[in-house]
PAZAKE-190043 format. One line per 10 residues: number of its first residue (from 0); their letters; for each residue x, y, z of N, C-alpha, C. Coordinates in steps of 0.1 Angstrom, whole numbers, padded with zeros to 4 digits. Example, Ala and Ser with C-alpha at 12.3 -4.5 7.8 and 13.67 -1.06 7.14 Angstrom:
! PAZAKE-190043
0 = AS = 0132:-0057:0078:0123:-0045:0078:0132:-0033:0078 ~ 0128:-0022:0071:0137:-0011:0071:0129:0000:0079
END
This chain:
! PAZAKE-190043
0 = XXXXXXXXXX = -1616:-0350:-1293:-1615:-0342:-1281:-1628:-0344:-1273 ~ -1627:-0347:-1263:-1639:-0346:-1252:-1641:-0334:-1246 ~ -1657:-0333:-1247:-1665:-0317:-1244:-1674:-0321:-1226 ~ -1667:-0314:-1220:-1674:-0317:-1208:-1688:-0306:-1208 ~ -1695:-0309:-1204:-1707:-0299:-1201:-1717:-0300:-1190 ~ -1705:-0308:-1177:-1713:-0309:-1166:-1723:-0294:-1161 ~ -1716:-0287:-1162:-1719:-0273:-1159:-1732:-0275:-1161 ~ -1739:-0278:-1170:-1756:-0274:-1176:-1763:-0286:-1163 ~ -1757:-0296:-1155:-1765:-0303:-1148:-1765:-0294:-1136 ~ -1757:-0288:-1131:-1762:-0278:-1120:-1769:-0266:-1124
10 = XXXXXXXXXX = -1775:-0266:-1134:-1781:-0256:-1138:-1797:-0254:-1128 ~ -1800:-0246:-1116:-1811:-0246:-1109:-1823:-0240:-1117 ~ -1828:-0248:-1119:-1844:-0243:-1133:-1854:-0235:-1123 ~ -1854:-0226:-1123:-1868:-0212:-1122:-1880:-0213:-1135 ~ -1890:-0204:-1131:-1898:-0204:-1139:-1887:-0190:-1150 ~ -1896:-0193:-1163:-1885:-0179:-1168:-1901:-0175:-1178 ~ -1902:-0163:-1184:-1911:-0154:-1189:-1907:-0154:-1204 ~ -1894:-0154:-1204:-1888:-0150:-1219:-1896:-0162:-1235 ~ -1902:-0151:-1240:-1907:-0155:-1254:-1900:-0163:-1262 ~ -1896:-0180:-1256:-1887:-0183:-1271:-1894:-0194:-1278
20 = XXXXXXXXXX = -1907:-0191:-1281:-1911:-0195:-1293:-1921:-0183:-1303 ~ -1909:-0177:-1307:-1915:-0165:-1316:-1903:-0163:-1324 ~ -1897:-0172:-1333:-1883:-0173:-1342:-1888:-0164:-1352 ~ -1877:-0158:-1352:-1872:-0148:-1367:-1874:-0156:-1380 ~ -1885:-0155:-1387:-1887:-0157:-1397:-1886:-0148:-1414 ~ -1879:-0138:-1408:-1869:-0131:-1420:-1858:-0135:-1425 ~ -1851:-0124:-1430:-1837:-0123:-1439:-1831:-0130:-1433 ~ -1822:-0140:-1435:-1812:-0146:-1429:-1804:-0156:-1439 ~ -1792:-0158:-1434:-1778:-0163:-1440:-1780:-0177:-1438 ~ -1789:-0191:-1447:-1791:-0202:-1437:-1780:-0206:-1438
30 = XXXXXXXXXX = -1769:-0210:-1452:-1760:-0218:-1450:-1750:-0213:-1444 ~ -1745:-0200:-1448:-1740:-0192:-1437:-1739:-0199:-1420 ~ -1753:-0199:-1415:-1755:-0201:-1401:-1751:-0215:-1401 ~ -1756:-0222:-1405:-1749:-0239:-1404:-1738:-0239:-1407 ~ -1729:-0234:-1416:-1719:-0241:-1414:-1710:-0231:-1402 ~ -1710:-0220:-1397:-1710:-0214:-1388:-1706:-0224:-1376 ~ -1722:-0233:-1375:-1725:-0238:-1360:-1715:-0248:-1365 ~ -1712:-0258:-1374:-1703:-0265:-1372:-1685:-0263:-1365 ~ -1686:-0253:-1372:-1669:-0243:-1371:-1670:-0239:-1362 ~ -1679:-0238:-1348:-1679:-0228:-1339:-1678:-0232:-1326
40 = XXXXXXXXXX = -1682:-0227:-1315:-1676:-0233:-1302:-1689:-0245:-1294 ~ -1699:-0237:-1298:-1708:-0245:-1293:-1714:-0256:-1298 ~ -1717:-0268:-1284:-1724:-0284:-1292:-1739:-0283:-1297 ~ -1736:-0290:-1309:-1751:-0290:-1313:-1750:-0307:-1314 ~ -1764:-0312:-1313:-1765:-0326:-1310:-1779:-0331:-1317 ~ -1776:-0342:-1320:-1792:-0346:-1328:-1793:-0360:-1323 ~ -1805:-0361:-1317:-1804:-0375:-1309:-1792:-0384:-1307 ~ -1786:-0374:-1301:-1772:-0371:-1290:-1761:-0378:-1301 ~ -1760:-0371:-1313:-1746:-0374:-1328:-1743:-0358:-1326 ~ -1731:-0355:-1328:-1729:-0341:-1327:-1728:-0341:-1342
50 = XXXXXXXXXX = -1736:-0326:-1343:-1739:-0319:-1354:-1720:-0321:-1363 ~ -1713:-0317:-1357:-1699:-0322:-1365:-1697:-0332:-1371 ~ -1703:-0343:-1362:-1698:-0353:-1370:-1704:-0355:-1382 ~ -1723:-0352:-1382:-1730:-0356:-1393:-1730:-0345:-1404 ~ -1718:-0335:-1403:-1721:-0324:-1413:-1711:-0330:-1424 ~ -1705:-0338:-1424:-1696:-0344:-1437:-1703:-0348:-1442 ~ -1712:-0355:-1442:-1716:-0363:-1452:-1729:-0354:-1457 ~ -1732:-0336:-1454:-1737:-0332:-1462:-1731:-0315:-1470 ~ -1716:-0321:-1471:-1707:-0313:-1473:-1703:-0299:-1466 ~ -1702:-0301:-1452:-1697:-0296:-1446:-1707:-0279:-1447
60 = XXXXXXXXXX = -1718:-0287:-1452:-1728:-0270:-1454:-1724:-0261:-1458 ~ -1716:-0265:-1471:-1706:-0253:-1481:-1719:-0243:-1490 ~ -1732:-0253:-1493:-1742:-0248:-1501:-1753:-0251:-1494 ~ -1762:-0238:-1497:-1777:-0241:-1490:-1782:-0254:-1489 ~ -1786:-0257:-1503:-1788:-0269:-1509:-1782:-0281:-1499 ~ -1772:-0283:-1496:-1768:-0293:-1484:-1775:-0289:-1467 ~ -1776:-0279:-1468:-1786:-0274:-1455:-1799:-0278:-1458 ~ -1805:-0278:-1468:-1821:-0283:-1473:-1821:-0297:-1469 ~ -1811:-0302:-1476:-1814:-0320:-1477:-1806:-0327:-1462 ~ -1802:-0318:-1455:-1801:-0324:-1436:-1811:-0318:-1432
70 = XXXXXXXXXX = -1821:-0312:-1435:-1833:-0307:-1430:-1843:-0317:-1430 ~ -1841:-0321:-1449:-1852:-0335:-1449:-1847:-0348:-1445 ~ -1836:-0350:-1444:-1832:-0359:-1443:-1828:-0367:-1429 ~ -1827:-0357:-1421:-1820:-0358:-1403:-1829:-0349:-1398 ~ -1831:-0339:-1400:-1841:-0332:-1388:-1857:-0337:-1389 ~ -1861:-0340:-1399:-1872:-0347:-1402:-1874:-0357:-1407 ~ -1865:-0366:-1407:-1861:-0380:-1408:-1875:-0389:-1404 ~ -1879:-0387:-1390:-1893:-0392:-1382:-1904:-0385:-1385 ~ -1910:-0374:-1393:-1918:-0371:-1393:-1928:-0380:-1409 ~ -1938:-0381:-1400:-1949:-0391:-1412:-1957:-0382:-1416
80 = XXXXXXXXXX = -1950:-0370:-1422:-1960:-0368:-1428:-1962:-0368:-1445 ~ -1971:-0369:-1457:-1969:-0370:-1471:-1957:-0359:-1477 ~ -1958:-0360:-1485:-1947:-0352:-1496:-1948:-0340:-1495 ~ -1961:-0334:-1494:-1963:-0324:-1495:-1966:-0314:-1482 ~ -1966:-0325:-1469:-1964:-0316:-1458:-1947:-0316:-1452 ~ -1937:-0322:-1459:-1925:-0322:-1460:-1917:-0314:-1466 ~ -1927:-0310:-1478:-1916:-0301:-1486:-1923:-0286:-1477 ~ -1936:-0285:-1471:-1938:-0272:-1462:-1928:-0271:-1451 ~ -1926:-0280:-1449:-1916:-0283:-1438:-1907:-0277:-1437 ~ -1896:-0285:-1445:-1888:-0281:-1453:-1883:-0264:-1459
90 = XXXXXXXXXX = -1893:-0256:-1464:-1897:-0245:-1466:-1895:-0238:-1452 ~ -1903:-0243:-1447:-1908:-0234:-1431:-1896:-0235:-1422 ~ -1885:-0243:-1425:-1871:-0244:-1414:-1863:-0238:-1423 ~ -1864:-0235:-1434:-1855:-0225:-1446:-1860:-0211:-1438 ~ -1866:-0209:-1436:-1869:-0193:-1431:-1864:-0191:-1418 ~ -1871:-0201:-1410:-1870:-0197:-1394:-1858:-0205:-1387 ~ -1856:-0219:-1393:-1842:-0224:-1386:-1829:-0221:-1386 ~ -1825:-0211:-1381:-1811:-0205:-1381:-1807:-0195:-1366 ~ -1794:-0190:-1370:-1790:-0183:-1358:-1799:-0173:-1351 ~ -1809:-0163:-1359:-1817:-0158:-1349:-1830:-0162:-1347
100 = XXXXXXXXXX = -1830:-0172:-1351:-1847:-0181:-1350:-1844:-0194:-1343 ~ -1850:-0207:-1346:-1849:-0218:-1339:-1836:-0223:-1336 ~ -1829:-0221:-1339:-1817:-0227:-1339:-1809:-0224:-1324 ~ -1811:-0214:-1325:-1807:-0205:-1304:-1822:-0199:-1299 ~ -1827:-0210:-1299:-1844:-0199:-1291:-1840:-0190:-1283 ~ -1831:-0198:-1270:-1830:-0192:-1256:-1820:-0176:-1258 ~ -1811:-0184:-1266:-1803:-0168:-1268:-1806:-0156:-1277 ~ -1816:-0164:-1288:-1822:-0151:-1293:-1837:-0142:-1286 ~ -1839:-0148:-1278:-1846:-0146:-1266:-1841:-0140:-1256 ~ -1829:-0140:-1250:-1822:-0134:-1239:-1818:-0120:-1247
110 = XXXXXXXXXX = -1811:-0119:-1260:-1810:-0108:-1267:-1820:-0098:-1269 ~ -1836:-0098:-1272:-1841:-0093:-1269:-1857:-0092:-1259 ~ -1858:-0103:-1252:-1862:-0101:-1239:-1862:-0099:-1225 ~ -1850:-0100:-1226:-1847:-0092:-1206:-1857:-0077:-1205 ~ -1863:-0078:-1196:-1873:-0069:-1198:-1871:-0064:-1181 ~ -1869:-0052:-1175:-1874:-0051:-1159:-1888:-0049:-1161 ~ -1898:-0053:-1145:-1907:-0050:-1145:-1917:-0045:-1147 ~ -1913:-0033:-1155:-1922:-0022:-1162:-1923:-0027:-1177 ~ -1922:-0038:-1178:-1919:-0045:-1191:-1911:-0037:-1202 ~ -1902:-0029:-1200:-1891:-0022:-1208:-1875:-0032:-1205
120 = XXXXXXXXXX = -1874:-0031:-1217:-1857:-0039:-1225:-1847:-0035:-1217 ~ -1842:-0044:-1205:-1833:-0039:-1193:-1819:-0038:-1196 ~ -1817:-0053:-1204:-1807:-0055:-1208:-1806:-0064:-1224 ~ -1794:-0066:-1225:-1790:-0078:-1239:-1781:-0084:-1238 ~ -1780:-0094:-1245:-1769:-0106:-1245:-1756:-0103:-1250 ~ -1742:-0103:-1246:-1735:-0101:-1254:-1732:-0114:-1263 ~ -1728:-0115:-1277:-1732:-0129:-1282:-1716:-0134:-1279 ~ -1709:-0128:-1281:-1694:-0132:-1278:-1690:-0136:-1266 ~ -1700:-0134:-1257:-1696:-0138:-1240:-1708:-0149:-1234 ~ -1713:-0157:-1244:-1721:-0167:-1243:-1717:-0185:-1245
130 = XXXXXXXXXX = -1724:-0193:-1239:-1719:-0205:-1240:-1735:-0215:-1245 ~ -1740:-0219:-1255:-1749:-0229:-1259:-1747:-0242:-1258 ~ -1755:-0253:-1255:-1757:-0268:-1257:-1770:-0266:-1263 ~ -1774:-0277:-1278:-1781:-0277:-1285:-1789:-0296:-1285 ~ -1798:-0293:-1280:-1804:-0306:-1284:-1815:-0313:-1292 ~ -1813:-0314:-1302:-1824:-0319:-1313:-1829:-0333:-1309 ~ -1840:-0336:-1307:-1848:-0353:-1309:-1857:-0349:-1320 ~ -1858:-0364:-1327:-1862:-0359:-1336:-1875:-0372:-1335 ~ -1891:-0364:-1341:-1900:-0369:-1334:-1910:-0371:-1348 ~ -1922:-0384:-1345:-1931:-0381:-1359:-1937:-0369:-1362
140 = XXXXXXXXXX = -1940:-0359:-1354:-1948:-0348:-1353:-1937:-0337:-1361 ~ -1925:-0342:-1362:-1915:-0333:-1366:-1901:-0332:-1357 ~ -1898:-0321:-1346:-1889:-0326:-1337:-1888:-0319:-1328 ~ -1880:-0323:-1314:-1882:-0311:-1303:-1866:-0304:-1305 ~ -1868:-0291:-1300:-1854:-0285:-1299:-1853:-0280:-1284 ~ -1837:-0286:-1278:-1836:-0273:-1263:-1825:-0274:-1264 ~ -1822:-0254:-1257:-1812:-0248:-1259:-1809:-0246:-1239 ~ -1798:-0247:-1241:-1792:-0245:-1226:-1780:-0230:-1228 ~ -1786:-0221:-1225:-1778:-0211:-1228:-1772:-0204:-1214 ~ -1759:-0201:-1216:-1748:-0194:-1206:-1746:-0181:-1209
150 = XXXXXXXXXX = -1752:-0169:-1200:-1748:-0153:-1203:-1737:-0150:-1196 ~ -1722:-0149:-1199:-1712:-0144:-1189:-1712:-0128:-1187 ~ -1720:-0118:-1199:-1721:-0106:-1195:-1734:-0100:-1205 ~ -1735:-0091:-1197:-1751:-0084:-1204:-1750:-0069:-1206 ~ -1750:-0065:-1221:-1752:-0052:-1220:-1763:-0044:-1213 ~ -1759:-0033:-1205:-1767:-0026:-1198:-1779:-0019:-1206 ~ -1786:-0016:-1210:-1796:-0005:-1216:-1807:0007:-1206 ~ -1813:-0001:-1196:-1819:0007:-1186:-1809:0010:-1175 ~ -1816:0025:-1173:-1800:0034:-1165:-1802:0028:-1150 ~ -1811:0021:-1145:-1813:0013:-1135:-1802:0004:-1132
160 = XXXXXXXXXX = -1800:-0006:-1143:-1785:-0013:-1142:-1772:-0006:-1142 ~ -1771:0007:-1145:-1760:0009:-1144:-1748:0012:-1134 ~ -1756:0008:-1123:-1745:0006:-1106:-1742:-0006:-1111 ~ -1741:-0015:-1119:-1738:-0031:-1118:-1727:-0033:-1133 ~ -1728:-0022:-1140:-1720:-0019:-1148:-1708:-0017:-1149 ~ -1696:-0020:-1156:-1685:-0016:-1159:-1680:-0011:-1173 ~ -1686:0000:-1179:-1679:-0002:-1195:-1694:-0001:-1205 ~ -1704:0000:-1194:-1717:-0003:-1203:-1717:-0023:-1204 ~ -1710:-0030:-1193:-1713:-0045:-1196:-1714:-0048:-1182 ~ -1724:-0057:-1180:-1724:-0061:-1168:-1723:-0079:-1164
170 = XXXXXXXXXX = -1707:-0078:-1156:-1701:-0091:-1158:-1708:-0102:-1145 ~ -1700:-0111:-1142:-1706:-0123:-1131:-1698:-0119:-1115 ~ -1710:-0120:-1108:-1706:-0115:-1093:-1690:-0122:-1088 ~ -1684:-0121:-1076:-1673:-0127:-1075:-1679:-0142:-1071 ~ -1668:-0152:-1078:-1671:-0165:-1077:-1679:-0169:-1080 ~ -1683:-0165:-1089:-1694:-0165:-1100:-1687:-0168:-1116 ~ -1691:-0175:-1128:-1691:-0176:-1141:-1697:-0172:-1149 ~ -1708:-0166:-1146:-1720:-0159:-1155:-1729:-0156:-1149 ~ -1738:-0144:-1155:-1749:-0141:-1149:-1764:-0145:-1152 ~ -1763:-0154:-1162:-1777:-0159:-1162:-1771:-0171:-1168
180 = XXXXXXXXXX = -1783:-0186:-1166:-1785:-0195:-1171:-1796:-0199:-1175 ~ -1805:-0200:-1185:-1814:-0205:-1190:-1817:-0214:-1202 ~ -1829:-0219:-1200:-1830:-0234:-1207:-1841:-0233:-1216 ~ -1844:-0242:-1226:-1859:-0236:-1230:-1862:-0250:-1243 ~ -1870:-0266:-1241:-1879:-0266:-1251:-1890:-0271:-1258 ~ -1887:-0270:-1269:-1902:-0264:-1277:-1901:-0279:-1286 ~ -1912:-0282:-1286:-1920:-0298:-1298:-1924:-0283:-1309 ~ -1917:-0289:-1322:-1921:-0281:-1335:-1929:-0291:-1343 ~ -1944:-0288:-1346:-1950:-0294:-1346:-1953:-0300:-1361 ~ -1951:-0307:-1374:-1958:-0300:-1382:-1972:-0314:-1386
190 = XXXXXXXXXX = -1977:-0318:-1378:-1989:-0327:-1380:-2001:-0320:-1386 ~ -2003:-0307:-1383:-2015:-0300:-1384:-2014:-0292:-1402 ~ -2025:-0294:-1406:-2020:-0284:-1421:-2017:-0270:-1422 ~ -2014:-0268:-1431:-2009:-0254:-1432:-1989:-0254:-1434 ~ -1986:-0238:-1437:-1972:-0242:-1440:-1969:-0238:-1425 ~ -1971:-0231:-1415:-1964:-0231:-1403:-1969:-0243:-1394 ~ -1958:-0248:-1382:-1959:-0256:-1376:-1965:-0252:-1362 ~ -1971:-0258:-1355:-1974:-0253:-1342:-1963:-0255:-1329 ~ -1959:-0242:-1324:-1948:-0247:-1312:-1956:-0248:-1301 ~ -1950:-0259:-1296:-1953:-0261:-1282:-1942:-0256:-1274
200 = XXXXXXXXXX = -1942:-0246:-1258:-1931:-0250:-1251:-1934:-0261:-1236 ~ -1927:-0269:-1240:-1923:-0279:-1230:-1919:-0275:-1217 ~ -1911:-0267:-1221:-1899:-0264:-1208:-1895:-0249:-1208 ~ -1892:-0241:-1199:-1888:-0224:-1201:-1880:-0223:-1191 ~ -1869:-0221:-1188:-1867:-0218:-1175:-1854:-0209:-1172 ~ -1850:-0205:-1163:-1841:-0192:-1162:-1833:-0194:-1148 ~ -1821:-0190:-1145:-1814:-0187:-1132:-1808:-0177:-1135 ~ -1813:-0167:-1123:-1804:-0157:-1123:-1790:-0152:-1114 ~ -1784:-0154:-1120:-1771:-0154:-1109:-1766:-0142:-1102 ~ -1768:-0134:-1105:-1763:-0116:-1105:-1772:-0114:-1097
210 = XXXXXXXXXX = -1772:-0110:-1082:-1781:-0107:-1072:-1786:-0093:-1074 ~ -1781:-0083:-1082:-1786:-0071:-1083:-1795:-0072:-1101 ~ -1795:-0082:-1103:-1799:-0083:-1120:-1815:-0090:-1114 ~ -1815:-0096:-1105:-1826:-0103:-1094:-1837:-0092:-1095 ~ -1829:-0084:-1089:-1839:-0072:-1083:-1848:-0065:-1091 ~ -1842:-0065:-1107:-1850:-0057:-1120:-1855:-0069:-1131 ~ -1848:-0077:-1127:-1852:-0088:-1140:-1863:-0101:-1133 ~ -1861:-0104:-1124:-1869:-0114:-1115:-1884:-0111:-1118 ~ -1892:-0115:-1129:-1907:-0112:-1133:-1913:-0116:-1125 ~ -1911:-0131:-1117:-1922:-0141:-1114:-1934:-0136:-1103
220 = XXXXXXXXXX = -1946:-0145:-1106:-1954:-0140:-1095:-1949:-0146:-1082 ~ -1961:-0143:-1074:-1956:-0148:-1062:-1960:-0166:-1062 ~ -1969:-0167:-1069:-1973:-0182:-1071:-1965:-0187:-1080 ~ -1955:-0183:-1089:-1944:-0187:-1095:-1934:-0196:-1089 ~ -1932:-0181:-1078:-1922:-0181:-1070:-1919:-0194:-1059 ~ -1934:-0192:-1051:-1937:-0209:-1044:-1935:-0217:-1054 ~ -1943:-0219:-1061:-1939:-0233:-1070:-1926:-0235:-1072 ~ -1916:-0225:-1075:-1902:-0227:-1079:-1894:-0236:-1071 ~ -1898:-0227:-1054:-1892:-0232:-1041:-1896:-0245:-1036 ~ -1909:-0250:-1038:-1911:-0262:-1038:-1902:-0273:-1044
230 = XXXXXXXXXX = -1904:-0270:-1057:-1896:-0279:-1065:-1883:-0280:-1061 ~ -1875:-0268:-1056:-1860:-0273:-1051:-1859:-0276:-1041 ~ -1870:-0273:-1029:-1871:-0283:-1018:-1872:-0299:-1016 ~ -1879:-0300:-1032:-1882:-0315:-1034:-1873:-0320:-1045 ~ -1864:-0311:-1047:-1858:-0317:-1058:-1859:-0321:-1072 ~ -1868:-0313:-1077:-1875:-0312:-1087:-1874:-0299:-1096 ~ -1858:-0293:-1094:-1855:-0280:-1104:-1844:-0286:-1110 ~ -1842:-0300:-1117:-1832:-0301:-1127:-1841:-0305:-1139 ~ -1831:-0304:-1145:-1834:-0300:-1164:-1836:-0316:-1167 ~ -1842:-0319:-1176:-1841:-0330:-1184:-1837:-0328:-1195
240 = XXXXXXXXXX = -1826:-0336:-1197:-1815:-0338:-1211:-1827:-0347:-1223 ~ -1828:-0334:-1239:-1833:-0346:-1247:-1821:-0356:-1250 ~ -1810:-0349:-1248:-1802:-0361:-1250:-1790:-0365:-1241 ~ -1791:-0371:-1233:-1785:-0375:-1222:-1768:-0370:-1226 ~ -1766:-0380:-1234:-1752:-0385:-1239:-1743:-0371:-1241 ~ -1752:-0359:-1246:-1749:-0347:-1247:-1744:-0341:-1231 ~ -1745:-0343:-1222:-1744:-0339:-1208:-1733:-0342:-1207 ~ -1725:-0359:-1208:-1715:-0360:-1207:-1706:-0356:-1214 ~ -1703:-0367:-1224:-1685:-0364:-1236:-1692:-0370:-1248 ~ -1694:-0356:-1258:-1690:-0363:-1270:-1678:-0361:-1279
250 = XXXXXXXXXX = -1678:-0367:-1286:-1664:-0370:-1288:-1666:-0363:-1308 ~ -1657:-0351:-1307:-1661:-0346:-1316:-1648:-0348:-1328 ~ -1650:-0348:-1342:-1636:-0353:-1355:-1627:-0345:-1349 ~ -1614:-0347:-1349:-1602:-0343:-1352:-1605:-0331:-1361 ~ -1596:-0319:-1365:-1597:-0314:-1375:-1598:-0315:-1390 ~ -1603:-0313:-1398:-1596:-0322:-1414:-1603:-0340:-1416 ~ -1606:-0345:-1403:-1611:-0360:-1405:-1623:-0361:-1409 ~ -1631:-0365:-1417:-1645:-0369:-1421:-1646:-0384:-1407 ~ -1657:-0383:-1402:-1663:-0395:-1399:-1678:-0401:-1404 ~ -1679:-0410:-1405:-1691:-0417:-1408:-1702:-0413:-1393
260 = XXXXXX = -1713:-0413:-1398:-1722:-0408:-1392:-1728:-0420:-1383 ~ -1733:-0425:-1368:-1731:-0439:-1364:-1750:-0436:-1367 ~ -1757:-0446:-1378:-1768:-0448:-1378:-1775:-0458:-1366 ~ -1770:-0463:-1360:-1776:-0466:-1349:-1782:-0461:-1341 ~ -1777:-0447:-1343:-1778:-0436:-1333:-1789:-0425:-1337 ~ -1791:-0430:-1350:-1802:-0413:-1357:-1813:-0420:-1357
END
């Protein structure tokens, strides 16, 4: 079946404020979350192989243990670093790589960053009315991750939103699909010693679709703001794909079919 995802190329990039490099490094379900992402609606992509295809050959992430060794094996496949900054590695994406840490920056970021002005918690994500594209490159320093996340509705929390509310949820204006789109990424670094890696973000960025969501959630400065407008005067507010191929169709197993993994590609 072919996955269209033109949608994320009209995605108009703004500056965005939201913290997504600060992953949840607690309790979490790892293999749980992986084989999750496989079973689930959203593309994940590793130098543009969809995460489906390459999860057979490390059983389908039935046991942690198969989540460890696509860790060492595909997500840090390029990183040069000895044995012993691999197995930190290793360790360090056991804690924080999953559904509320690196694995969705932007959405575990939209869940609890929407902030209005007063820097107070405006809104939240509903996770059920969201759409992700996931792109892993995988690099010697270790690897970059970006998330392209779709909000089609936002729980209200500040009583400010609640003219934009219906039900305590606030949906996408008319002729509209959602009310926010944002992008976000980050080079995970682990060249430097120690067991955490250093993030870098690359890229942040935000659209807000909801013209009354504008009003309370729009952080930017005013020197933000020019820069923003510049760039889409010159053409210079689209996103760069880490992986192209990901934009258009990939082509994901049938149900029940194992495929071979295309190594030309990793």
């Amino acid at each position: 079946m072919a996955v269209k995802n033109n949608k994320w190329e009209k995605f108009k990039a703004t500056y965005s404020n939201l913290n997504v490099a600060n992953p949840n490094v607690g309790e979490s379900n790892l293999q749980a979350d992986w084989n999750r992402a496989i079973h689930g609606k959203f593309s994940i992509n590793i130098n543009g192989v969809s995460l489906k295809i390459m999860a057979g050959k490390y059983n389908n992430f039935q046991e942690e243990k198969d989540v460890l060794d696509f860790f060492e094996e595909i997500v840090l496949r390029d990183f040069v670093g000895d044995n012993i900054e691999r197995k930190n590695a290793v360790q360090y994406l056991k804690k924080a790589f999953h559904q509320g840490g690196l694995l969705y920056p932007v959405s575990s970021a939209l869940s609890t960053e929407l902030k209005d002005r007063d820097g107070n918690i405006a809104c939240t994500l509903v996770s059920e009315s969201r759409d992700s594209l996931v792109n892993i490159k995988t690099t010697r320093n270790g690897f970059k991750i970006q998330e392209y996340s779709e909000a089609r509705h936002l729980v209200a929390i500040a009583e400010s939103l609640n003219a934009y509310a219906s039900e305590g949820k606030i949906g996408p204006e008319e002729g509209k699909s959602s009310v926010i789109m944002a992008e976000a990424t980050i080079a995970i670094d682990f060249s430097k010693s120690g067991a955490s890696p250093s993030l870098f973000v690359e890229g942040n960025h935000m659209e807000i679709l909801h013209e009354g969501l504008k009003l309370h959630l729009d952080n930017r400065t005013l020197g933000q703001k020019l820069v923003d407008f510049f760039k889409s005067i010159l053409g210079f507010d689209k996103i760069k794909s880490l992986s192209p191929i990901a934009l258009d169709n990939i082509n994901q197993p049938e149900e029940g079919v194992e495929q071979q993994v295309p190594s030309c590609q990793l």
